[in-house]
PQR file with spaces between the fields and no chain letter, atoms N, CA, C, O and H, PARSE charges and radii, in Angstrom:
ATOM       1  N    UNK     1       0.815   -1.200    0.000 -0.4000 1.5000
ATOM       2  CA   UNK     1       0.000    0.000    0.000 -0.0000 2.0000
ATOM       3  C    UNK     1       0.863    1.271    0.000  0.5500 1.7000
ATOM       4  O    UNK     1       0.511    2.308   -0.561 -0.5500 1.4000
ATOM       5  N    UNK     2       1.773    1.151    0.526 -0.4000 1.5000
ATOM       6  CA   UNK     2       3.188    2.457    1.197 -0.0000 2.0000
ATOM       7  C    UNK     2       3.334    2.710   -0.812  0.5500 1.7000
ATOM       8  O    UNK     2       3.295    3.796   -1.390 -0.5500 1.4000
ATOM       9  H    UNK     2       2.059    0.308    0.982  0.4000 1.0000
ATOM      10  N    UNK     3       3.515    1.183   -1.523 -0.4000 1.5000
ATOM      11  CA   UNK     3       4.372    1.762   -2.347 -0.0000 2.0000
ATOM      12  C    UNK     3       3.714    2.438   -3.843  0.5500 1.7000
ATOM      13  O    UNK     3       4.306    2.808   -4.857 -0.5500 1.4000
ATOM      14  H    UNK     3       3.547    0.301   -1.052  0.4000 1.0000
ATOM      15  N    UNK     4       2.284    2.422   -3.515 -0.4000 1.5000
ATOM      16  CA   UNK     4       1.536    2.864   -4.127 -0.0000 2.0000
ATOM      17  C    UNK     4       1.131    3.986   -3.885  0.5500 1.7000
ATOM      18  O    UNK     4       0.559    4.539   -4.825 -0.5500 1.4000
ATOM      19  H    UNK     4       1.804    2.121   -2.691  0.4000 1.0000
ATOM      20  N    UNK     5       1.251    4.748   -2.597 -0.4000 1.5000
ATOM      21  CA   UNK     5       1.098    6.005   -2.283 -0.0000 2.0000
ATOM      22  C    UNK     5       2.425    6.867   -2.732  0.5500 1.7000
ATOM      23  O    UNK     5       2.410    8.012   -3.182 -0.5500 1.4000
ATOM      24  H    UNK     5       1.716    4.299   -1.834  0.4000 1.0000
ATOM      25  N    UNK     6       3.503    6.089   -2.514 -0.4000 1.5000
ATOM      26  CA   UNK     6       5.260    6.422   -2.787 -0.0000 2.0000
ATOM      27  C    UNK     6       4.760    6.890   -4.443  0.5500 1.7000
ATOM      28  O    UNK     6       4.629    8.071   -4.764 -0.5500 1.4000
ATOM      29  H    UNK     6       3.515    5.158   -2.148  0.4000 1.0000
ATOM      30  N    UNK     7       4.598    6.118   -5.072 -0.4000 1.5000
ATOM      31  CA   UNK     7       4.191    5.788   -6.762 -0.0000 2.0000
ATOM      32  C    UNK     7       3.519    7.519   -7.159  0.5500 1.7000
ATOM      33  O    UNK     7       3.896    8.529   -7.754 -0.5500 1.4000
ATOM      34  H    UNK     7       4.704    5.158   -4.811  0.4000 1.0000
ATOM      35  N    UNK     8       2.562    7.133   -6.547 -0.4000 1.5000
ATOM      36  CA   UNK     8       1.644    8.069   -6.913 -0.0000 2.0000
ATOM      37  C    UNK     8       2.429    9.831   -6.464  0.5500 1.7000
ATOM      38  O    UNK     8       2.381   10.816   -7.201 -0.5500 1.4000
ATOM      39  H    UNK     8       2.256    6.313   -6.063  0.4000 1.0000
ATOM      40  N    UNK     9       2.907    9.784   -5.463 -0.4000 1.5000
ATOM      41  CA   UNK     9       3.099   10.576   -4.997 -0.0000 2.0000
ATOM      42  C    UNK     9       4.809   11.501   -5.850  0.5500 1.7000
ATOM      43  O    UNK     9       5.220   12.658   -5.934 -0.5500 1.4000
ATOM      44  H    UNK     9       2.946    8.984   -4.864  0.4000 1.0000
ATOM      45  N    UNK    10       5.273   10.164   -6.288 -0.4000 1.5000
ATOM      46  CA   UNK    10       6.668   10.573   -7.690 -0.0000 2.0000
ATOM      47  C    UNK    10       5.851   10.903   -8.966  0.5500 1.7000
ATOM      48  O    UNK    10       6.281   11.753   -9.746 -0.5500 1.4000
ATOM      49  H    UNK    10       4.939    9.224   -6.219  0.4000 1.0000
ATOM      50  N    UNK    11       4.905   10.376   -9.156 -0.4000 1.5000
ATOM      51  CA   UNK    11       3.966   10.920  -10.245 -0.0000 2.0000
ATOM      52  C    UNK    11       3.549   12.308  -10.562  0.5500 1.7000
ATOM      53  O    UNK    11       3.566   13.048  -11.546 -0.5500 1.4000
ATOM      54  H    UNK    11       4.556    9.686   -8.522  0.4000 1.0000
ATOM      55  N    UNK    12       3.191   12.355   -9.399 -0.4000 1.5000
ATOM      56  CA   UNK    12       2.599   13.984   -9.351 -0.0000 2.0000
ATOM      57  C    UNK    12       3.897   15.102   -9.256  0.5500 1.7000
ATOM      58  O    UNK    12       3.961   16.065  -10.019 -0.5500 1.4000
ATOM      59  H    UNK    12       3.177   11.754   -8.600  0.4000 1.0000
ATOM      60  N    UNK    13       4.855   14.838   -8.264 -0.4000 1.5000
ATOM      61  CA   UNK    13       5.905   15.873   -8.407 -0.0000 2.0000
ATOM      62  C    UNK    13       6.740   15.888   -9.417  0.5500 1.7000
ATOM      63  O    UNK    13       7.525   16.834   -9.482 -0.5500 1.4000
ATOM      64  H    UNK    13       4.802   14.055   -7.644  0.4000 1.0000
ATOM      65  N    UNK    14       6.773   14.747  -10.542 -0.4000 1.5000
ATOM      66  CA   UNK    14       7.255   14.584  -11.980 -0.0000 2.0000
ATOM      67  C    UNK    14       6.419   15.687  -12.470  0.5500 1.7000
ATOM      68  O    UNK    14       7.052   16.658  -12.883 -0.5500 1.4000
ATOM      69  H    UNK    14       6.135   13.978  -10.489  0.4000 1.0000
ATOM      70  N    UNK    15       4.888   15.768  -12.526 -0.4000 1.5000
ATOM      71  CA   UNK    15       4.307   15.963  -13.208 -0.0000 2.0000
ATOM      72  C    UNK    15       3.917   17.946  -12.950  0.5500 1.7000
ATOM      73  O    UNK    15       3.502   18.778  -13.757 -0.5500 1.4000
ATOM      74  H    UNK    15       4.374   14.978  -12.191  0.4000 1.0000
ATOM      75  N    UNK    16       4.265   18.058  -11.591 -0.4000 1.5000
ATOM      76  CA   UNK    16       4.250   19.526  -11.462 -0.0000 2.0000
ATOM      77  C    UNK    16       5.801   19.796  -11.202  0.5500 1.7000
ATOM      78  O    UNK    16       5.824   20.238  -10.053 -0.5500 1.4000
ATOM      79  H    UNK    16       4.602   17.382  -10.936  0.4000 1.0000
ATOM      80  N    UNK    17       7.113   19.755  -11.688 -0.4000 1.5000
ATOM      81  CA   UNK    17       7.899   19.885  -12.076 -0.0000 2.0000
ATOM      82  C    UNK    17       8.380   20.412  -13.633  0.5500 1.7000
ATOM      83  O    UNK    17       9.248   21.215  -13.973 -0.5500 1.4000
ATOM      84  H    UNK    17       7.094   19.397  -12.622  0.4000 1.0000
ATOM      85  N    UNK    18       7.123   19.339  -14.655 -0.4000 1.5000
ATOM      86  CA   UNK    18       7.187   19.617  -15.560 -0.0000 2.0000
ATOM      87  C    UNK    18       6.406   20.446  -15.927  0.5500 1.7000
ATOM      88  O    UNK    18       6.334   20.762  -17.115 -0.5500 1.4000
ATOM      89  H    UNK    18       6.417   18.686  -14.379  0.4000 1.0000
ATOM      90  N    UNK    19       5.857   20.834  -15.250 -0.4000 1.5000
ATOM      91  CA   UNK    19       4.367   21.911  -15.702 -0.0000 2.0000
ATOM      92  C    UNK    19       5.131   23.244  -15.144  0.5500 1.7000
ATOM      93  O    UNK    19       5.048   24.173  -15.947 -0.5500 1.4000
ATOM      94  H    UNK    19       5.915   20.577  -14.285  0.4000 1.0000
ATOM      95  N    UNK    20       5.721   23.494  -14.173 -0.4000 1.5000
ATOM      96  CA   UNK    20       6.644   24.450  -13.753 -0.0000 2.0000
ATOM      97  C    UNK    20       7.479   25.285  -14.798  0.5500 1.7000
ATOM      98  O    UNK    20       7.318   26.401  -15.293 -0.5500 1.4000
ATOM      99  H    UNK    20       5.787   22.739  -13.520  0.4000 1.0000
ATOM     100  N    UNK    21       8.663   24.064  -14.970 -0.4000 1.5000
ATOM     101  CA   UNK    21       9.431   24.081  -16.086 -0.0000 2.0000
ATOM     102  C    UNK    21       9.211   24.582  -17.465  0.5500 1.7000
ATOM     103  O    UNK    21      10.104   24.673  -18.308 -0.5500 1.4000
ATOM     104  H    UNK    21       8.793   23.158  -14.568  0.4000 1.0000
ATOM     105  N    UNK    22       7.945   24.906  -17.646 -0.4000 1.5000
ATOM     106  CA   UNK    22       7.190   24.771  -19.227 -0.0000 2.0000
ATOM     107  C    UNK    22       6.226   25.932  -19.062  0.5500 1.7000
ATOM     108  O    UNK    22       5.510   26.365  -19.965 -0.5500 1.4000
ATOM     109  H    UNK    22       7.220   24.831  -16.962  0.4000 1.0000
ATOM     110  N    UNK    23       6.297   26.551  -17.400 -0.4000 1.5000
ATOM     111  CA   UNK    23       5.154   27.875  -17.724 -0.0000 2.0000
ATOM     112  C    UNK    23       5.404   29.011  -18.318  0.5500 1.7000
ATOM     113  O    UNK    23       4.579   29.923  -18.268 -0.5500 1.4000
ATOM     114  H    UNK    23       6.879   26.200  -16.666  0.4000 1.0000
ATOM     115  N    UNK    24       6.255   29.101  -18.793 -0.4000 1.5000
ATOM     116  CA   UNK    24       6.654   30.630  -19.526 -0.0000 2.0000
ATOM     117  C    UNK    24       7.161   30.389  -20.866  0.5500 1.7000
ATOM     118  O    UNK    24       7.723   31.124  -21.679 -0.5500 1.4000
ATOM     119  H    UNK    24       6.926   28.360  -18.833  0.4000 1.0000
ATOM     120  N    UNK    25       6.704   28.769  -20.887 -0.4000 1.5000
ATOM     121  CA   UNK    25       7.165   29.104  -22.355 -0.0000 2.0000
ATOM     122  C    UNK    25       6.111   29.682  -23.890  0.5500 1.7000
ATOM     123  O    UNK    25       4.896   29.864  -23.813 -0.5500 1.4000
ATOM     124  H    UNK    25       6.248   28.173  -20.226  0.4000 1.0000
ATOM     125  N    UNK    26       6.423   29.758  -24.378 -0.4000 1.5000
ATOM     126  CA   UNK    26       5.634   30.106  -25.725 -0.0000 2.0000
ATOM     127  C    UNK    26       5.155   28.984  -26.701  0.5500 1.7000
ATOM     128  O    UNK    26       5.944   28.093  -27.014 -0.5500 1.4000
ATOM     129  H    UNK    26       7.409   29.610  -24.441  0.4000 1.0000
ATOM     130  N    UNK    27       3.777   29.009  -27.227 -0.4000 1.5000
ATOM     131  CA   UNK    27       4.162   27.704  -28.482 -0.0000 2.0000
ATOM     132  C    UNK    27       5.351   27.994  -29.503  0.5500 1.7000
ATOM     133  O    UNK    27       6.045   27.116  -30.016 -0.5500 1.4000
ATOM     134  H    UNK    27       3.136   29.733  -26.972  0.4000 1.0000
ATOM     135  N    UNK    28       5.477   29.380  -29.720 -0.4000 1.5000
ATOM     136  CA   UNK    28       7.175   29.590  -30.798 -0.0000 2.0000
ATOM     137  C    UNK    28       8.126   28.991  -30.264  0.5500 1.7000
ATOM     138  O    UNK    28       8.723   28.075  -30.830 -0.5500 1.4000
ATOM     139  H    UNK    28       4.913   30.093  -29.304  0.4000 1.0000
ATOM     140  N    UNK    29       8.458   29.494  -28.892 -0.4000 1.5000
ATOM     141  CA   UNK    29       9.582   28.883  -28.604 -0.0000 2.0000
ATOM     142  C    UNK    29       9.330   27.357  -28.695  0.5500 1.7000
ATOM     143  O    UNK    29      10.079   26.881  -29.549 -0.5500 1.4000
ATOM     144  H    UNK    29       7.973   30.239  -28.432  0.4000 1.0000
ATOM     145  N    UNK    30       8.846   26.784  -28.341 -0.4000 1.5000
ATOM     146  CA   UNK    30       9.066   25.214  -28.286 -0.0000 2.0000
ATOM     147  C    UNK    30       8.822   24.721  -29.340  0.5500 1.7000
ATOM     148  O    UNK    30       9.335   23.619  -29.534 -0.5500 1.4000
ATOM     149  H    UNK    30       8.237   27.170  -27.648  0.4000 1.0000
ATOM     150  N    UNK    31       7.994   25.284  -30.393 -0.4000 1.5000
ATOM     151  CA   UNK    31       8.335   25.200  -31.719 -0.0000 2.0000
ATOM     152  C    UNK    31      10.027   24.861  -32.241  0.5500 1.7000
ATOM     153  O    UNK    31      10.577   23.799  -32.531 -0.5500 1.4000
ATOM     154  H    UNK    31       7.577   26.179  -30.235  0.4000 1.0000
ATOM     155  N    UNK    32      10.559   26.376  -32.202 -0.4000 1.5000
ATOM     156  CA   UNK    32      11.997   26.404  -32.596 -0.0000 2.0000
ATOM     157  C    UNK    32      12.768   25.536  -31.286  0.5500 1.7000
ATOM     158  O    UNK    32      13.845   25.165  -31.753 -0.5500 1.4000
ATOM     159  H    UNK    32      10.112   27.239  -31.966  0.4000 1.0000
ATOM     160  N    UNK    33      12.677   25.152  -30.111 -0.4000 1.5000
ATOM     161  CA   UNK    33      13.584   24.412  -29.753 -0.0000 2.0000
ATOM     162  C    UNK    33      12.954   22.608  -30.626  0.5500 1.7000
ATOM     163  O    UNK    33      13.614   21.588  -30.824 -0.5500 1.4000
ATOM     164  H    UNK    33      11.802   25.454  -29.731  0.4000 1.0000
ATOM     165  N    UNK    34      11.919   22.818  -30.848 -0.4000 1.5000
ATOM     166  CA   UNK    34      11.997   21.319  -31.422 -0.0000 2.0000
ATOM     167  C    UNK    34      12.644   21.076  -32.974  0.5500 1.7000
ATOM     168  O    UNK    34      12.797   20.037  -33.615 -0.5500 1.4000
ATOM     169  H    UNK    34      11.383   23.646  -30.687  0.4000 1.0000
ATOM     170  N    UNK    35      12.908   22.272  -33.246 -0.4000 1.5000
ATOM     171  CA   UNK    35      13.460   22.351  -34.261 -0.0000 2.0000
ATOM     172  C    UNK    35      15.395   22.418  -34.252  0.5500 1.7000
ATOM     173  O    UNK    35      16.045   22.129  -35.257 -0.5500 1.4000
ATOM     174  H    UNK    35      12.784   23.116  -32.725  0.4000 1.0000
ATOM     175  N    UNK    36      15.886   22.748  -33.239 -0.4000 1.5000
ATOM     176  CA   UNK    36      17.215   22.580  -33.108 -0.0000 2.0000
ATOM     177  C    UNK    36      18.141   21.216  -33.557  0.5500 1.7000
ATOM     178  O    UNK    36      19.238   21.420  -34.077 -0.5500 1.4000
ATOM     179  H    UNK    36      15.358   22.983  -32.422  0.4000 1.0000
ATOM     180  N    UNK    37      17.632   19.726  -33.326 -0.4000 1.5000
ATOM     181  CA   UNK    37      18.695   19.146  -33.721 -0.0000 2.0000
ATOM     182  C    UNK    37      19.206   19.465  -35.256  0.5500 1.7000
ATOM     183  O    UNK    37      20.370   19.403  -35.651 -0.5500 1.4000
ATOM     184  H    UNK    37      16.741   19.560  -32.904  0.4000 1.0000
ATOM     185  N    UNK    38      18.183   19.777  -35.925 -0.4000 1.5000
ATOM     186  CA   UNK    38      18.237   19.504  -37.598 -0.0000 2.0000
ATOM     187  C    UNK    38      19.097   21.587  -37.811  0.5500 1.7000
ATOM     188  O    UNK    38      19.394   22.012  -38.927 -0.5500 1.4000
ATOM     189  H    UNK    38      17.237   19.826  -35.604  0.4000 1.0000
ATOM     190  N    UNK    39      19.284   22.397  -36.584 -0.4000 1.5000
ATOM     191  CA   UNK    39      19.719   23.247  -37.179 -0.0000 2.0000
ATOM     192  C    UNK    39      21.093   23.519  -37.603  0.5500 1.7000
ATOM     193  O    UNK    39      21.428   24.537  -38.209 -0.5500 1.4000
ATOM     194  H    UNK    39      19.043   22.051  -35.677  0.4000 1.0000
ATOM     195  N    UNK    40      22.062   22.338  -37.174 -0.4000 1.5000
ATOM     196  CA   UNK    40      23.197   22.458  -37.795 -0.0000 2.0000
ATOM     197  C    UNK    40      24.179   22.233  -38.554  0.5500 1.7000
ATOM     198  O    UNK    40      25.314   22.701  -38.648 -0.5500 1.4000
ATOM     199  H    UNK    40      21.790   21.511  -36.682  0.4000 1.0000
ATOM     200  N    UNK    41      23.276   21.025  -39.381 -0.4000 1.5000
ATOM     201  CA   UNK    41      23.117   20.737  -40.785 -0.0000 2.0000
ATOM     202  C    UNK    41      22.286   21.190  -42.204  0.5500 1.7000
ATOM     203  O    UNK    41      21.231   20.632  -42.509 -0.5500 1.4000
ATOM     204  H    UNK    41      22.354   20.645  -39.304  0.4000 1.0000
ATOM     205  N    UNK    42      22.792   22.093  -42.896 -0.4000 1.5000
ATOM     206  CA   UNK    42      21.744   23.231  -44.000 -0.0000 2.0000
ATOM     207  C    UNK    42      21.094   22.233  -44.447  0.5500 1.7000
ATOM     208  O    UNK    42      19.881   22.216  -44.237 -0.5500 1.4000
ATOM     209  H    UNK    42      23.648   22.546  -42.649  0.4000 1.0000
ATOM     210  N    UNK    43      21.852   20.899  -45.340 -0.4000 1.5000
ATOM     211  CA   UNK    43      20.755   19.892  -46.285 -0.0000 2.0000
ATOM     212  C    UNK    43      20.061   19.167  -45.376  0.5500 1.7000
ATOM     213  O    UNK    43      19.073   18.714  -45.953 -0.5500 1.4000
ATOM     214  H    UNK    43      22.837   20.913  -45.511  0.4000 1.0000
ATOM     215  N    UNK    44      20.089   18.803  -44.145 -0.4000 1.5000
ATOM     216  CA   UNK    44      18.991   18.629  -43.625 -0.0000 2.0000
ATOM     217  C    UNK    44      18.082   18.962  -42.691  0.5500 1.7000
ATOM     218  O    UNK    44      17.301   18.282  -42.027 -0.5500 1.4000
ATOM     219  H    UNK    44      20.892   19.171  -43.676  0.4000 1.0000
ATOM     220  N    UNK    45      18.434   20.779  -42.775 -0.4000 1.5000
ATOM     221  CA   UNK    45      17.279   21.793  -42.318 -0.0000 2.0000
ATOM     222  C    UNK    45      16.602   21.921  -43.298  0.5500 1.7000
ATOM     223  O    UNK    45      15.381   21.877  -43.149 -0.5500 1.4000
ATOM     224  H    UNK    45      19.069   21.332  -43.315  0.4000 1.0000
ATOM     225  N    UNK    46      17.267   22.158  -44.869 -0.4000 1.5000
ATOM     226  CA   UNK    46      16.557   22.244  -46.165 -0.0000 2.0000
ATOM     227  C    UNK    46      15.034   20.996  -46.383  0.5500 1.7000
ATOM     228  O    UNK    46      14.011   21.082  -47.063 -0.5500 1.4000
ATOM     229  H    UNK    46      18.259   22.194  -44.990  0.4000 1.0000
ATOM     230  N    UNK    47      15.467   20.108  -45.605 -0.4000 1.5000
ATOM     231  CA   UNK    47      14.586   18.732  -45.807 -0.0000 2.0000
ATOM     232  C    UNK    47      13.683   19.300  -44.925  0.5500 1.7000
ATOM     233  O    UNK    47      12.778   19.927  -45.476 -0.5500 1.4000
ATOM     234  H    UNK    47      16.298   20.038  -45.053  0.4000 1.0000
ATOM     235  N    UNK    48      13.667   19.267  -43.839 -0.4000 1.5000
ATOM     236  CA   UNK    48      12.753   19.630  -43.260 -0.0000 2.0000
ATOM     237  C    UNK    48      11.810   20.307  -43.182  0.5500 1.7000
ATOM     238  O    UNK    48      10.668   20.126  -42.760 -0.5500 1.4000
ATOM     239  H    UNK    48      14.402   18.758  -43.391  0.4000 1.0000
ATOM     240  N    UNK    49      12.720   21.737  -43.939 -0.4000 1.5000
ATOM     241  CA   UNK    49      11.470   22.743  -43.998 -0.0000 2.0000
ATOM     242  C    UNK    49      10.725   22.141  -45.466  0.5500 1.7000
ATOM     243  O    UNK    49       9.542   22.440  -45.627 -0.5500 1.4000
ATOM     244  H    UNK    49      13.648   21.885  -44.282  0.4000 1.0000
ATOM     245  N    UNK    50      11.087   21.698  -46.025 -0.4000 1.5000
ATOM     246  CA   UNK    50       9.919   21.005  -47.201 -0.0000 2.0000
ATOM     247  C    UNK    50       9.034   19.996  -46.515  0.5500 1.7000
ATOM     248  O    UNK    50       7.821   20.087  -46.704 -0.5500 1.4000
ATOM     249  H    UNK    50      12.049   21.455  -45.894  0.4000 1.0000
ATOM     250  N    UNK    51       9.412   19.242  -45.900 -0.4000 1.5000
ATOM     251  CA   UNK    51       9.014   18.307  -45.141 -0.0000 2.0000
ATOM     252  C    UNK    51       7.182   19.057  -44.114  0.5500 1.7000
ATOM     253  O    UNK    51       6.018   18.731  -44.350 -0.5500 1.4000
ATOM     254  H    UNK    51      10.398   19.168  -45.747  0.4000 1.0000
ATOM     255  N    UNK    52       7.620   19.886  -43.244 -0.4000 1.5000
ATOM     256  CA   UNK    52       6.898   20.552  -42.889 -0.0000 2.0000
ATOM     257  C    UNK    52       6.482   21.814  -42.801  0.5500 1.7000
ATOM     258  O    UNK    52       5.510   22.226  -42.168 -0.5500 1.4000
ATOM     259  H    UNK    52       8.565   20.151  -43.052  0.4000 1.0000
ATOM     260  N    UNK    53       7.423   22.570  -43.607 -0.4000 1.5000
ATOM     261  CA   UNK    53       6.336   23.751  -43.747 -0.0000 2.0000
ATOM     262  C    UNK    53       7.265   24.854  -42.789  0.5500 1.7000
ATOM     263  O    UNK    53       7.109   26.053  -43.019 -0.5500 1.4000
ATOM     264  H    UNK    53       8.213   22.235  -44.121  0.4000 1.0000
ATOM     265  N    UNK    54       8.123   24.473  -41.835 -0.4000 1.5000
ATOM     266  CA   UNK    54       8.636   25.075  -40.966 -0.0000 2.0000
ATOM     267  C    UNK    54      10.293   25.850  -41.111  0.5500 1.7000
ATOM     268  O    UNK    54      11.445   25.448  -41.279 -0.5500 1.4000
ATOM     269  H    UNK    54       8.249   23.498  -41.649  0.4000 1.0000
ATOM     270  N    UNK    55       9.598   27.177  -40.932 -0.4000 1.5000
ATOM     271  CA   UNK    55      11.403   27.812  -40.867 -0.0000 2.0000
ATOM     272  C    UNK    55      12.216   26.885  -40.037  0.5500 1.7000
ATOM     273  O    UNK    55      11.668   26.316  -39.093 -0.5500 1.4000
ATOM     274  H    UNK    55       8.663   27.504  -40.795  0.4000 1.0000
ATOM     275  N    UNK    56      13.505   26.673  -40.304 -0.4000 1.5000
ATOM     276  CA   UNK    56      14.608   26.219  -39.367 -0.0000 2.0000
ATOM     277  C    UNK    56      15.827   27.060  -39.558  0.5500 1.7000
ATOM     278  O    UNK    56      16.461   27.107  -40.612 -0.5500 1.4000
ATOM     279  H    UNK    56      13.951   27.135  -41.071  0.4000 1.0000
ATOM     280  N    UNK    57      16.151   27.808  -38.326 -0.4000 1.5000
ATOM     281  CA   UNK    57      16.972   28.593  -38.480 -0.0000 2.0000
ATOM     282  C    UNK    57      18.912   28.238  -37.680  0.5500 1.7000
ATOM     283  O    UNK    57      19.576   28.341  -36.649 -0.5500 1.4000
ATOM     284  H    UNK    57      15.636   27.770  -37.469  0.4000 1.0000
ATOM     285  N    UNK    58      18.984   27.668  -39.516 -0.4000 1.5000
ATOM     286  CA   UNK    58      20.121   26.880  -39.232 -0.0000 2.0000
ATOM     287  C    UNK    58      21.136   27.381  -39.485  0.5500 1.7000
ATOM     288  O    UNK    58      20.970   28.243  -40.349 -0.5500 1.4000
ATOM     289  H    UNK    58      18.444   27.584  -40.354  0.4000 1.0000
ATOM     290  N    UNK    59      22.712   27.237  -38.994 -0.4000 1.5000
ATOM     291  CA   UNK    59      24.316   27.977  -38.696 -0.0000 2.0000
ATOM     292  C    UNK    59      24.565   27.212  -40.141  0.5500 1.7000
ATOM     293  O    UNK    59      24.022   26.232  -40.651 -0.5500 1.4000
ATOM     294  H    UNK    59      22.847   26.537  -38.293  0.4000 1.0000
ATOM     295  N    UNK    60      25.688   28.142  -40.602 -0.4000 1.5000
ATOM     296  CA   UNK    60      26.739   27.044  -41.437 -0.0000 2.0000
ATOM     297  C    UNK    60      27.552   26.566  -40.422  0.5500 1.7000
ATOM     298  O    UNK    60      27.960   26.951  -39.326 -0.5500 1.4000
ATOM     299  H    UNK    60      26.130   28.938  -40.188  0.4000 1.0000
ATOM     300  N    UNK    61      27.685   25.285  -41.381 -0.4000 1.5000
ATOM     301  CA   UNK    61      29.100   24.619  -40.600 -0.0000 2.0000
ATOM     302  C    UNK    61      30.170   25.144  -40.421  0.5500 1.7000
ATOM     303  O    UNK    61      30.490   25.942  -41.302 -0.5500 1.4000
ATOM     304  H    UNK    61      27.353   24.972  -42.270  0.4000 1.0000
ATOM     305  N    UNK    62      31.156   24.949  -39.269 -0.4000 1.5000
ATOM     306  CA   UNK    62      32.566   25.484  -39.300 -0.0000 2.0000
ATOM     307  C    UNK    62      33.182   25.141  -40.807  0.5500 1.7000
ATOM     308  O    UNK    62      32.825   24.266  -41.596 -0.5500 1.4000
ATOM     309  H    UNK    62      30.896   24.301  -38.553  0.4000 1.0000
ATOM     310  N    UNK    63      34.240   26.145  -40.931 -0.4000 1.5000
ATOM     311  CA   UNK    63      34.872   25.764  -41.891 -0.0000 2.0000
ATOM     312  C    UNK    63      36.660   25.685  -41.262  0.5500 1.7000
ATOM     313  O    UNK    63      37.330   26.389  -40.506 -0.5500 1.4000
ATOM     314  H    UNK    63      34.530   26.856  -40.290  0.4000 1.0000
ATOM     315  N    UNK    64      36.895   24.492  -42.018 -0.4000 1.5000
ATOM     316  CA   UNK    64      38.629   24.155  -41.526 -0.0000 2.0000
ATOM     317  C    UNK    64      39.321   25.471  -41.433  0.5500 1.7000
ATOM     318  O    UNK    64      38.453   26.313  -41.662 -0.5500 1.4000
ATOM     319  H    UNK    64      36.350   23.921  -42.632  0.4000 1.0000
ATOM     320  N    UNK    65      39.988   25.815  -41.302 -0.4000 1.5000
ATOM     321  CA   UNK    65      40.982   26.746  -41.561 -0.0000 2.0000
ATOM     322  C    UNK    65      42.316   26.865  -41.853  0.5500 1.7000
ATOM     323  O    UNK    65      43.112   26.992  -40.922 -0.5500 1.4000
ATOM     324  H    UNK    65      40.693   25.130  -41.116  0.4000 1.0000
ATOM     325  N    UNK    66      42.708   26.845  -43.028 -0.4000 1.5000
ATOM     326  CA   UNK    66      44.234   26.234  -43.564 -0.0000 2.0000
ATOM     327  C    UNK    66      44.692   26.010  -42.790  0.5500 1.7000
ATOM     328  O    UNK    66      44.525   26.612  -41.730 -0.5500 1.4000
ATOM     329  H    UNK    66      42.062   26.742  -43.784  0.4000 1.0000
ATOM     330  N    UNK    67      45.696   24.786  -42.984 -0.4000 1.5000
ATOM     331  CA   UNK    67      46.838   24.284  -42.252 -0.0000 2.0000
ATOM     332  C    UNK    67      45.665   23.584  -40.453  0.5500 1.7000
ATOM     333  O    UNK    67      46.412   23.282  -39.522 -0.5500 1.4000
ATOM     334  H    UNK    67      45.832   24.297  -43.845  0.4000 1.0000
ATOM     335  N    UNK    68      44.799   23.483  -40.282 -0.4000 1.5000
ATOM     336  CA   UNK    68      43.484   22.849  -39.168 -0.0000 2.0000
ATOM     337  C    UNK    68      43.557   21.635  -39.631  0.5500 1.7000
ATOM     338  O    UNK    68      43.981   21.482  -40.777 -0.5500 1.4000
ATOM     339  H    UNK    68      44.193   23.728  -41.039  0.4000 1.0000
ATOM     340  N    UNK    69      43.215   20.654  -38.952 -0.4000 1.5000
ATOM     341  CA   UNK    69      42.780   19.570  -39.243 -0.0000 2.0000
ATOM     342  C    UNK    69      42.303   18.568  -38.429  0.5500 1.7000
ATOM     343  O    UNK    69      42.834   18.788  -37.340 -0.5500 1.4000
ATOM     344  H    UNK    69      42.871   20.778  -38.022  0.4000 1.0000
ATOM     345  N    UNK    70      41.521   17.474  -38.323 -0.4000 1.5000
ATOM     346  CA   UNK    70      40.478   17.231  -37.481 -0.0000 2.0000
ATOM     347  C    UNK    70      41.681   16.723  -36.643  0.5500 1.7000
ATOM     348  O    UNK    70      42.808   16.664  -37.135 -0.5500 1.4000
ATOM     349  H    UNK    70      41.090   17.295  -39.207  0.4000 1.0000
ATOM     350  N    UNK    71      41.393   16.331  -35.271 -0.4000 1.5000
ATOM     351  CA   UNK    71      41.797   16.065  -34.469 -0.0000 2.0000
ATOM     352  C    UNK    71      41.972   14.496  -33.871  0.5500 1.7000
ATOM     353  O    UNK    71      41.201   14.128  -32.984 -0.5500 1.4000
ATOM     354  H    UNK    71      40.478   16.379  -34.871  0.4000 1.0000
ATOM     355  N    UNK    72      42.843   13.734  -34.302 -0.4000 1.5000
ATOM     356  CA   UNK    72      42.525   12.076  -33.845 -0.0000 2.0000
ATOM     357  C    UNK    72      43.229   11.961  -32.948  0.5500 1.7000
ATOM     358  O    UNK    72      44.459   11.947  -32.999 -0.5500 1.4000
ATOM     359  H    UNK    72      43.469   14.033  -35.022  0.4000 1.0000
ATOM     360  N    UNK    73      42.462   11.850  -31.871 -0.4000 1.5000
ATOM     361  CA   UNK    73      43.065   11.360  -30.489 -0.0000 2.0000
ATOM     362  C    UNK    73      43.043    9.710  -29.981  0.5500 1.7000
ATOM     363  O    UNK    73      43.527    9.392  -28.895 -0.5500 1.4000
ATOM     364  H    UNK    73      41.463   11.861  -31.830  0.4000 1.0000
């Protein structure tokens, strides 16, 4: 019985934690953060926004810089 009250009781402070966490946000903003993994690749921000319709406001990639080179550790 304890561990069903325990249960219930991680439920709810999950659940107003996340409701906390999320009161100031905007539907834009969480829009554009759901849009971040795909923003730092152009050809497949380009996909996306065909895909759905949605700006993605994506970086170019670094570029090497003579004489740079990736790093193998």
């Amino acid at each position: 019985m304890i561990e069903v009250l325990l249960n219930t009781v991680g439920v709810a402070v999950l659940w107003l934690a996340v409701e906390y966490g999320l009161k100031h946000q905007t539907a834009q903003s969480l829009e554009d953060a759901s849009l971040i993994p795909f923003a730092d690749d152009p050809e497949v921000a380009r996909r996306v926004e065909l895909a759905t319709g949605k700006t993605v406001k994506a970086v170019a990639p670094e570029v090497l810089k003579p004489g740079w080179g990736n790093l193998d550790i």
